[in-house]
Each structure stands twice: as structure tokens, then as C-alpha cells.
PyMOL Python script that loads the backbone (N, CA, C, O; Angstrom):
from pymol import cmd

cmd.read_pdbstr("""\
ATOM      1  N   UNK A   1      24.306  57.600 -83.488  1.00  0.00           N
ATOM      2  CA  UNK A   1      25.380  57.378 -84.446  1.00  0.00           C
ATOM      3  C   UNK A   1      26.669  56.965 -83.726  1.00  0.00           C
ATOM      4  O   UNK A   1      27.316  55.999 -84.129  1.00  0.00           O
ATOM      5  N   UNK A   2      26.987  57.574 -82.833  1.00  0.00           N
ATOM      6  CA  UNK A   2      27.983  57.832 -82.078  1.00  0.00           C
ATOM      7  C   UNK A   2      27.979  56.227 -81.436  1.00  0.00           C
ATOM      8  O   UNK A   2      29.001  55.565 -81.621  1.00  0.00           O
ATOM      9  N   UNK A   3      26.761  55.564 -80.637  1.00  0.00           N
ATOM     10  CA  UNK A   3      26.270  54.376 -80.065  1.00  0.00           C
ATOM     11  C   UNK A   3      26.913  53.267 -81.288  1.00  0.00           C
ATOM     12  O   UNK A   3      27.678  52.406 -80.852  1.00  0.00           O
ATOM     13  N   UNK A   4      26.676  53.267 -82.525  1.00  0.00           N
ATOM     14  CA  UNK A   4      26.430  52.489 -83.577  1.00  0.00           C
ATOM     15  C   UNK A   4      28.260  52.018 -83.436  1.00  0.00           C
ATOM     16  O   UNK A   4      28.747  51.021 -82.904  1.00  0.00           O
ATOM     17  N   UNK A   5      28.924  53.141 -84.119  1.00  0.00           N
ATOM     18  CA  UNK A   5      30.381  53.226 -84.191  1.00  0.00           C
ATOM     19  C   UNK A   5      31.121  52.835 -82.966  1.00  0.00           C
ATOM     20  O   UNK A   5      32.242  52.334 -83.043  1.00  0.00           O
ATOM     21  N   UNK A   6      30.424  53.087 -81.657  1.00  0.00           N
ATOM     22  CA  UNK A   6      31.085  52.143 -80.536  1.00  0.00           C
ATOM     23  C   UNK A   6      30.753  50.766 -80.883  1.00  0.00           C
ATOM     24  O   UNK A   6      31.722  50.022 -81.039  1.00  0.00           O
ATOM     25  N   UNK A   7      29.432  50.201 -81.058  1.00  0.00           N
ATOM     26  CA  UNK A   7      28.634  48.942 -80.902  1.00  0.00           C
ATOM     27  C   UNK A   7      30.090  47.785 -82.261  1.00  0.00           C
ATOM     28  O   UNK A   7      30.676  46.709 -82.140  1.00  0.00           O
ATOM     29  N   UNK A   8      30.032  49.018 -83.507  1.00  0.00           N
ATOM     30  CA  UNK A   8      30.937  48.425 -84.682  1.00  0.00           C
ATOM     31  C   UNK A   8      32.777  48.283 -84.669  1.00  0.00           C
ATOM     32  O   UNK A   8      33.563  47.690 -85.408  1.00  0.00           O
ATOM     33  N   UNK A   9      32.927  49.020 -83.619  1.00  0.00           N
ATOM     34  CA  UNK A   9      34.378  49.020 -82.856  1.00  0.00           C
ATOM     35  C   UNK A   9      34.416  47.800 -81.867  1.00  0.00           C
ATOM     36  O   UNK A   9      34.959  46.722 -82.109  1.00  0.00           O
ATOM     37  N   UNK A  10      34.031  47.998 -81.200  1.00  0.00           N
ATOM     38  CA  UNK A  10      33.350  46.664 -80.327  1.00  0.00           C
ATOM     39  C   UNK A  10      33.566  45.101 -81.105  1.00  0.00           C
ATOM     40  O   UNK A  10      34.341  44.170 -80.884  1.00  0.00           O
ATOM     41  N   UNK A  11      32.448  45.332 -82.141  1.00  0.00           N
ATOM     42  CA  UNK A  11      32.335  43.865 -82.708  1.00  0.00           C
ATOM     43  C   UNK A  11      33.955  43.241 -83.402  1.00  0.00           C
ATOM     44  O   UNK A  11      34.440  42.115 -83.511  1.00  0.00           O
ATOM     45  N   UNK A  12      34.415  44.613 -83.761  1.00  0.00           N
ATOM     46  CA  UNK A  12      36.023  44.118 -84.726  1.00  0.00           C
ATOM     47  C   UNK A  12      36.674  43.817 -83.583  1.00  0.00           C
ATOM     48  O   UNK A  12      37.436  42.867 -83.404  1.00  0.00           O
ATOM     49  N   UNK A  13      36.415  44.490 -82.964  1.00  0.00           N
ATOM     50  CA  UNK A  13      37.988  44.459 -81.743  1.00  0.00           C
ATOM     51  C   UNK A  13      37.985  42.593 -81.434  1.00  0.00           C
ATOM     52  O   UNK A  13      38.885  41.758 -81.524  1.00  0.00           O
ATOM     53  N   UNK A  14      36.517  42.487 -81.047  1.00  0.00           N
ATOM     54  CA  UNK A  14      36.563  40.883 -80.654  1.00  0.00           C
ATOM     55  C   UNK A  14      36.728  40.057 -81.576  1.00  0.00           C
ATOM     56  O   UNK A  14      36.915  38.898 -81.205  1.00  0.00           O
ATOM     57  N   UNK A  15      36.722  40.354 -83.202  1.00  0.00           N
ATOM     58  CA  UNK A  15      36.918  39.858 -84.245  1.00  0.00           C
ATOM     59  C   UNK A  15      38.230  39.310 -84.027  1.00  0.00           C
ATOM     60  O   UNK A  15      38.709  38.182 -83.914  1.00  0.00           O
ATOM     61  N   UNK A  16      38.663  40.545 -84.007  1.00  0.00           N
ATOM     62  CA  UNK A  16      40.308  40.336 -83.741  1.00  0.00           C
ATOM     63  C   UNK A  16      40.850  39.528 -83.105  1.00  0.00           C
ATOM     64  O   UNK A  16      41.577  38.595 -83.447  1.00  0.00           O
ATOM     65  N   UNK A  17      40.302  40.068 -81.558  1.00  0.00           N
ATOM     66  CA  UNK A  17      40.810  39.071 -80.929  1.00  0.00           C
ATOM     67  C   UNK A  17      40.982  37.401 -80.451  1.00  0.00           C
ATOM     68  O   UNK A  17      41.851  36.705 -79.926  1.00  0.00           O
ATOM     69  N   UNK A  18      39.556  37.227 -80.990  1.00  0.00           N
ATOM     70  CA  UNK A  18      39.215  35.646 -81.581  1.00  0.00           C
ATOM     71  C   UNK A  18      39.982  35.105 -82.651  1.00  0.00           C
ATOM     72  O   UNK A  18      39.920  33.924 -82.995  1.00  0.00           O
ATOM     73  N   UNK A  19      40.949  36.263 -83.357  1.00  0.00           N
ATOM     74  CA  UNK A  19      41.572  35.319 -84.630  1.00  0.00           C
ATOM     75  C   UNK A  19      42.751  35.469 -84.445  1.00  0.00           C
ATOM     76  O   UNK A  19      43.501  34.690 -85.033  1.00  0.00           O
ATOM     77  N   UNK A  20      43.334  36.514 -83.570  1.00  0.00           N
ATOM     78  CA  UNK A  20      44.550  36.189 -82.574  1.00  0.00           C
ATOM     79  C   UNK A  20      44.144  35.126 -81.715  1.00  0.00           C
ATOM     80  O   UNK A  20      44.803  34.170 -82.124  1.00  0.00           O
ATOM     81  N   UNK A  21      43.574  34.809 -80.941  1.00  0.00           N
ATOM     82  CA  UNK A  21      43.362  33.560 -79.777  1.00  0.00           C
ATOM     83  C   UNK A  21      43.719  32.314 -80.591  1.00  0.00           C
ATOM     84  O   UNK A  21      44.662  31.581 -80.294  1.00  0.00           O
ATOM     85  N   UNK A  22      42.703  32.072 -81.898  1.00  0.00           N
ATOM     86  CA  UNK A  22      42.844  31.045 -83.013  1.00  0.00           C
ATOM     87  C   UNK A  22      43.970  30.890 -83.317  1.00  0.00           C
ATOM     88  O   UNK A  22      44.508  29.807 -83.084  1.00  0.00           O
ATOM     89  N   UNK A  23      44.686  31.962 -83.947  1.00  0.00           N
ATOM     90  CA  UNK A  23      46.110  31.651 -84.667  1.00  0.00           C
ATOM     91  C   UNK A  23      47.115  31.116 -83.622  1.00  0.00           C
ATOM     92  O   UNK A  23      47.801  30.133 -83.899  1.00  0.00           O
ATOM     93  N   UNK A  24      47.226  31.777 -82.352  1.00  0.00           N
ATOM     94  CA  UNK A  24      48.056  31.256 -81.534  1.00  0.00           C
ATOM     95  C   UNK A  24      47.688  29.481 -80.758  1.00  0.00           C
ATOM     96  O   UNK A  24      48.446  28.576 -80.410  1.00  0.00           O
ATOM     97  N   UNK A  25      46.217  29.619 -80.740  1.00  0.00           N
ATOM     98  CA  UNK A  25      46.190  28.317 -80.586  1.00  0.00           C
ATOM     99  C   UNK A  25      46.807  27.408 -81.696  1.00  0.00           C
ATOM    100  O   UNK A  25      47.763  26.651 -81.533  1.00  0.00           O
ATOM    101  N   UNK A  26      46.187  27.582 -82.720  1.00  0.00           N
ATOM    102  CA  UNK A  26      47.208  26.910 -83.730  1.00  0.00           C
ATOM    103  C   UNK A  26      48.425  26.551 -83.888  1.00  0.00           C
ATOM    104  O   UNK A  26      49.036  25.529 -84.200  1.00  0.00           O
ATOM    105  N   UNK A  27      48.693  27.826 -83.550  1.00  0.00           N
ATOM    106  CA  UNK A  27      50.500  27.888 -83.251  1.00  0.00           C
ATOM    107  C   UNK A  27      51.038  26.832 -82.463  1.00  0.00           C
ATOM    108  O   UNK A  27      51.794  25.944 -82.855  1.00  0.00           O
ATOM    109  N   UNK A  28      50.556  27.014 -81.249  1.00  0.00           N
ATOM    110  CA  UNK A  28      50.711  26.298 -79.781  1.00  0.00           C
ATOM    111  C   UNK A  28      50.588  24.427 -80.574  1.00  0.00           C
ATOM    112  O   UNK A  28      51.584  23.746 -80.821  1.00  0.00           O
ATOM    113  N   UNK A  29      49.249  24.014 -80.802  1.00  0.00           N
ATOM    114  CA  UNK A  29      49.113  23.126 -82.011  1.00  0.00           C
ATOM    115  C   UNK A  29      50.245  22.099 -82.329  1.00  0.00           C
ATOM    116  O   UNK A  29      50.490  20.983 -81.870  1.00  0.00           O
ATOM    117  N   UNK A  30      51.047  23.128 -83.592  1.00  0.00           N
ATOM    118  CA  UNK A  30      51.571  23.091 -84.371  1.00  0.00           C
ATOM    119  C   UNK A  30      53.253  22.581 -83.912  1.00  0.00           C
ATOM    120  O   UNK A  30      53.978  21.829 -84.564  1.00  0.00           O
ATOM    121  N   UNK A  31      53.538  23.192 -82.724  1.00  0.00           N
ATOM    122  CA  UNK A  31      54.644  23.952 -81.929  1.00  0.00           C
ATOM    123  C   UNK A  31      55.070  21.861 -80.883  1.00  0.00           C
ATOM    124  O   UNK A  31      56.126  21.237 -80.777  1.00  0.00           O
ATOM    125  N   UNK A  32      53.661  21.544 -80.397  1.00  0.00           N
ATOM    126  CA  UNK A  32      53.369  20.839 -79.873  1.00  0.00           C
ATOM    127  C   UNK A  32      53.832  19.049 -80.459  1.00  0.00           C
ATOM    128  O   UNK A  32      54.391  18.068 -79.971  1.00  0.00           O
ATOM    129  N   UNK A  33      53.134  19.466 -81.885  1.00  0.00           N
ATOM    130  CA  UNK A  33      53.057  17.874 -82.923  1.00  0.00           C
ATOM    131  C   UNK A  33      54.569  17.891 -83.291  1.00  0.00           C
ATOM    132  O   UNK A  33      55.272  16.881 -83.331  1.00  0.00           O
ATOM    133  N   UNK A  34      55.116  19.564 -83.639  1.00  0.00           N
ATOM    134  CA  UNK A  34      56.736  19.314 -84.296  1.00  0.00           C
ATOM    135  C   UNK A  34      57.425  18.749 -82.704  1.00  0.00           C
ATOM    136  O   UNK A  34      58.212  17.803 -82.734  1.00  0.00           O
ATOM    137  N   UNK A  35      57.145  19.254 -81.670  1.00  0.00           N
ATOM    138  CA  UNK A  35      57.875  18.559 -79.888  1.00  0.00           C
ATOM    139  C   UNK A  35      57.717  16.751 -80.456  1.00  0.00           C
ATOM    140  O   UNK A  35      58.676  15.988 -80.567  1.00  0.00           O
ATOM    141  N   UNK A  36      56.573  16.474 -80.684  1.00  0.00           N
ATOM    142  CA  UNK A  36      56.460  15.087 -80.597  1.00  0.00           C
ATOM    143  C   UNK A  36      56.922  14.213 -81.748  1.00  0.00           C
ATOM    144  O   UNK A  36      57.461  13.120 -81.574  1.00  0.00           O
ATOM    145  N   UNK A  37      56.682  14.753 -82.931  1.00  0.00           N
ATOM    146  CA  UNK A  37      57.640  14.581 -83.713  1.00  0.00           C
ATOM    147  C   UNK A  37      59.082  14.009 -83.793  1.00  0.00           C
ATOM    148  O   UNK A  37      59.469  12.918 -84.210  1.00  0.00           O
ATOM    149  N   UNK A  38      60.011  15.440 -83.087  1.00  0.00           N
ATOM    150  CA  UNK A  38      61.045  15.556 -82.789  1.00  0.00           C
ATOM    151  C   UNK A  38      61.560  13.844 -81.694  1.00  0.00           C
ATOM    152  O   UNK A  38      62.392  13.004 -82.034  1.00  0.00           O
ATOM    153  N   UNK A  39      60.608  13.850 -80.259  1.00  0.00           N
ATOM    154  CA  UNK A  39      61.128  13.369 -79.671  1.00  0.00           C
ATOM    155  C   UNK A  39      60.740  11.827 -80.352  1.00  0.00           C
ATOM    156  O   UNK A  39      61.451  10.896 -79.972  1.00  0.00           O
ATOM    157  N   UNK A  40      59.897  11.591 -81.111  1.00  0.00           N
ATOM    158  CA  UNK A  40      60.000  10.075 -81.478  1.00  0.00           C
ATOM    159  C   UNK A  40      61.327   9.893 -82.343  1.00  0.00           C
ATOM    160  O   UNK A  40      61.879   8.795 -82.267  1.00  0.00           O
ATOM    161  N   UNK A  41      61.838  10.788 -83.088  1.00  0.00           N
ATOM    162  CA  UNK A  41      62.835  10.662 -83.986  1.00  0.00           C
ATOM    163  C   UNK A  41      63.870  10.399 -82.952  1.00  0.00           C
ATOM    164  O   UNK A  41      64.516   9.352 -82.961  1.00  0.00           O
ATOM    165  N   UNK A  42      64.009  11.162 -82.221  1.00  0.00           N
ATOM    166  CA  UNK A  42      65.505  10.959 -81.067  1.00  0.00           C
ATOM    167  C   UNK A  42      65.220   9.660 -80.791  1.00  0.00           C
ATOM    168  O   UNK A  42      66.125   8.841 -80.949  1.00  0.00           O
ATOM    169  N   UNK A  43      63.639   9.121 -80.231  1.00  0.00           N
ATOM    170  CA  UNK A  43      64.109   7.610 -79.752  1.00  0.00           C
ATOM    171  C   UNK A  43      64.320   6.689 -80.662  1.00  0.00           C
ATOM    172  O   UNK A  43      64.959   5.707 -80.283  1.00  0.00           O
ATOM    173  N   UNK A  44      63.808   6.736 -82.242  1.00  0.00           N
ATOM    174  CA  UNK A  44      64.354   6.236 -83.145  1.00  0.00           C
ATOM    175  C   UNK A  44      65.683   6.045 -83.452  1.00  0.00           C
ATOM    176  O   UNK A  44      66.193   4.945 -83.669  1.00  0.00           O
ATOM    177  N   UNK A  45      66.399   7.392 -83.477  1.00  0.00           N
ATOM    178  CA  UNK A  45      67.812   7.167 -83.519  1.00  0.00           C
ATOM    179  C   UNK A  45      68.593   6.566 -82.066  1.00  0.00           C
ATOM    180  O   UNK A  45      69.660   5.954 -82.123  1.00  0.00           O
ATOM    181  N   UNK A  46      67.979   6.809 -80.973  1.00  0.00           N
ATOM    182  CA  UNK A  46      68.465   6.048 -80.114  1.00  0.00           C
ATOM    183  C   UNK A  46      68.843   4.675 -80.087  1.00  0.00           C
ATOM    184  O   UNK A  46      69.873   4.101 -79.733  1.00  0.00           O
ATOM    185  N   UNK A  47      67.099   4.061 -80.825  1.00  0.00           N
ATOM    186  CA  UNK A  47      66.889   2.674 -80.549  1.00  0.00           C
ATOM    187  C   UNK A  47      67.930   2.131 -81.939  1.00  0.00           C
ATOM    188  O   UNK A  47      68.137   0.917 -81.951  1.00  0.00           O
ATOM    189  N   UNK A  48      68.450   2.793 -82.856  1.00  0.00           N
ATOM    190  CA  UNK A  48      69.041   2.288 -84.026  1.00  0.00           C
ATOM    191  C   UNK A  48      70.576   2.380 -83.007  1.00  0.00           C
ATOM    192  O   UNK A  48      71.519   1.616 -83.212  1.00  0.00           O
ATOM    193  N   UNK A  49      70.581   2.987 -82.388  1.00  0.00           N
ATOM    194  CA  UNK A  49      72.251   3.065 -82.177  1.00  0.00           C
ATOM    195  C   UNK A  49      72.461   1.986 -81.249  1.00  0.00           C
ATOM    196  O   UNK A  49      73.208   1.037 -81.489  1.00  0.00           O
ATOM    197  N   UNK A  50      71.964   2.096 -80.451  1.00  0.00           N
ATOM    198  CA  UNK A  50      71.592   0.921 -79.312  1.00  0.00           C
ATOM    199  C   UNK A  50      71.695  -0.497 -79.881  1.00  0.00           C
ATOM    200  O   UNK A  50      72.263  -1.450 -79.349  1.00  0.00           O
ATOM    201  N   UNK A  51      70.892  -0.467 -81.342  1.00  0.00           N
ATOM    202  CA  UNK A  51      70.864  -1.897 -81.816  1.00  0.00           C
ATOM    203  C   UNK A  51      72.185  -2.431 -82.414  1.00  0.00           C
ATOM    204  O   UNK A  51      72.560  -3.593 -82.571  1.00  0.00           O
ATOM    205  N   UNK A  52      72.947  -0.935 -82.784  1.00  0.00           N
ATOM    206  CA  UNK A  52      74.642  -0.790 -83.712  1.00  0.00           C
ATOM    207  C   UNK A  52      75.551  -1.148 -82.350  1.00  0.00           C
ATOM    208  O   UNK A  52      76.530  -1.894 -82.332  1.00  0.00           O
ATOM    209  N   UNK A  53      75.214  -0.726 -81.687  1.00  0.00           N
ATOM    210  CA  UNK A  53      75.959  -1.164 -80.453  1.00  0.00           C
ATOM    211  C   UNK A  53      76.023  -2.740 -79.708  1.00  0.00           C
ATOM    212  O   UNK A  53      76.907  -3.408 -79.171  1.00  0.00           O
ATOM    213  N   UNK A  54      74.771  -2.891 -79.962  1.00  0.00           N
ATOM    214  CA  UNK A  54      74.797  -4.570 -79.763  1.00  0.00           C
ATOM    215  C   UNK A  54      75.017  -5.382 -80.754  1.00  0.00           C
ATOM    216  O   UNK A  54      75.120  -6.609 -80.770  1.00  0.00           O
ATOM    217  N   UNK A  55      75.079  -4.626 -81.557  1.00  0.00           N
ATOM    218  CA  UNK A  55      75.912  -5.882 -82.751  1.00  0.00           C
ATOM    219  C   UNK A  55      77.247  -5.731 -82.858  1.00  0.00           C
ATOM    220  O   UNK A  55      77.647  -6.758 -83.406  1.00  0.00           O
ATOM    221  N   UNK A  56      78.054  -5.095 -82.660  1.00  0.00           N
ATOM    222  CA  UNK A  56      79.186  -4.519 -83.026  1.00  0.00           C
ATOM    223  C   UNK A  56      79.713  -5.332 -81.315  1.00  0.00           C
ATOM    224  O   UNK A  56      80.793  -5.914 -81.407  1.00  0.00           O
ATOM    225  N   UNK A  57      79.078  -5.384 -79.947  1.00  0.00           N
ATOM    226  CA  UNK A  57      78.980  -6.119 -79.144  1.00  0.00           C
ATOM    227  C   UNK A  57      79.063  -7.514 -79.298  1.00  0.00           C
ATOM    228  O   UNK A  57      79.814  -8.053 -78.484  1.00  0.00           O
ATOM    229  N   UNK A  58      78.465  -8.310 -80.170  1.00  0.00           N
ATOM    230  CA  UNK A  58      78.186  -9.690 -80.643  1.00  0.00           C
ATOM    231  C   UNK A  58      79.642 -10.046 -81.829  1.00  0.00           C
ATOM    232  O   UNK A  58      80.132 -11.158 -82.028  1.00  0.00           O
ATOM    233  N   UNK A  59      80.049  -8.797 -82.432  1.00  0.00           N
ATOM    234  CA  UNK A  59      80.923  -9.239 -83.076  1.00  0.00           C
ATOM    235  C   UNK A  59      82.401  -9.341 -82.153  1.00  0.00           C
ATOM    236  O   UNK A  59      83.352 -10.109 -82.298  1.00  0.00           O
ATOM    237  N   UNK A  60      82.155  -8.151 -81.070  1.00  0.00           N
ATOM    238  CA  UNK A  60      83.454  -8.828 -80.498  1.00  0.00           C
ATOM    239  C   UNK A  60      83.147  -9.739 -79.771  1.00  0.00           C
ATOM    240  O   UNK A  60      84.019 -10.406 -79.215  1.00  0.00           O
TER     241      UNK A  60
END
""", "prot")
cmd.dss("prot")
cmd.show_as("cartoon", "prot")
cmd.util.cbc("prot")
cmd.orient("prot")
């Protein structure tokens, strides 16, 4: 009995910890696409200012 309730402690614990490992991978994921996200937008606004700058260049 005693064997069983270790064997069933056992199985959750790794339950667990496989869906902690999961979620944080996810996380990590998630954490990763908003980084890349982010940095295409900065070069977007870069490349728009850059282009405000060379026109505003052409007009003087």
C-alpha cells in the first residue's frame, strides 16, 4: 500500500513538473516573438524617420 502511494506521488510530482517545464517553455516562447516583434517595430519606426529626414533634407 505504502509502495502504491509512493509509486502515485511519484507519477504527480512529474506531472507537475512537466507542466511547469511546458508553461515556462511557453512563456520563454511567448517572451521571445513579443522581443521580435518589438524590435521590427523600432526598425520600422526608424526606417520611417530616416525617410522624414530625407525629405525634409530634399526640401531644404
Amino acid at each position: 500500500m505504502a509502495e502504491a502511494e509512493e509509486t502515485e506521488k511519484t507519477e504527480k510530482n512529474e506531472e507537475m513538473a512537466e507542466a511547469v517545464e511546458t508553461e515556462i517553455a511557453e512563456k520563454k516562447e511567448e517572451m521571445a516573438e513579443a522581443e521580435e516583434i518589438e524590435k521590427t517595430e523600432n526598425k520600422e519606426e526608424m526606417a520611417e524617420a530616416e525617410a522624414e529626414d530625407t525629405e525634409k533634407e530634399k526640401k531644404n
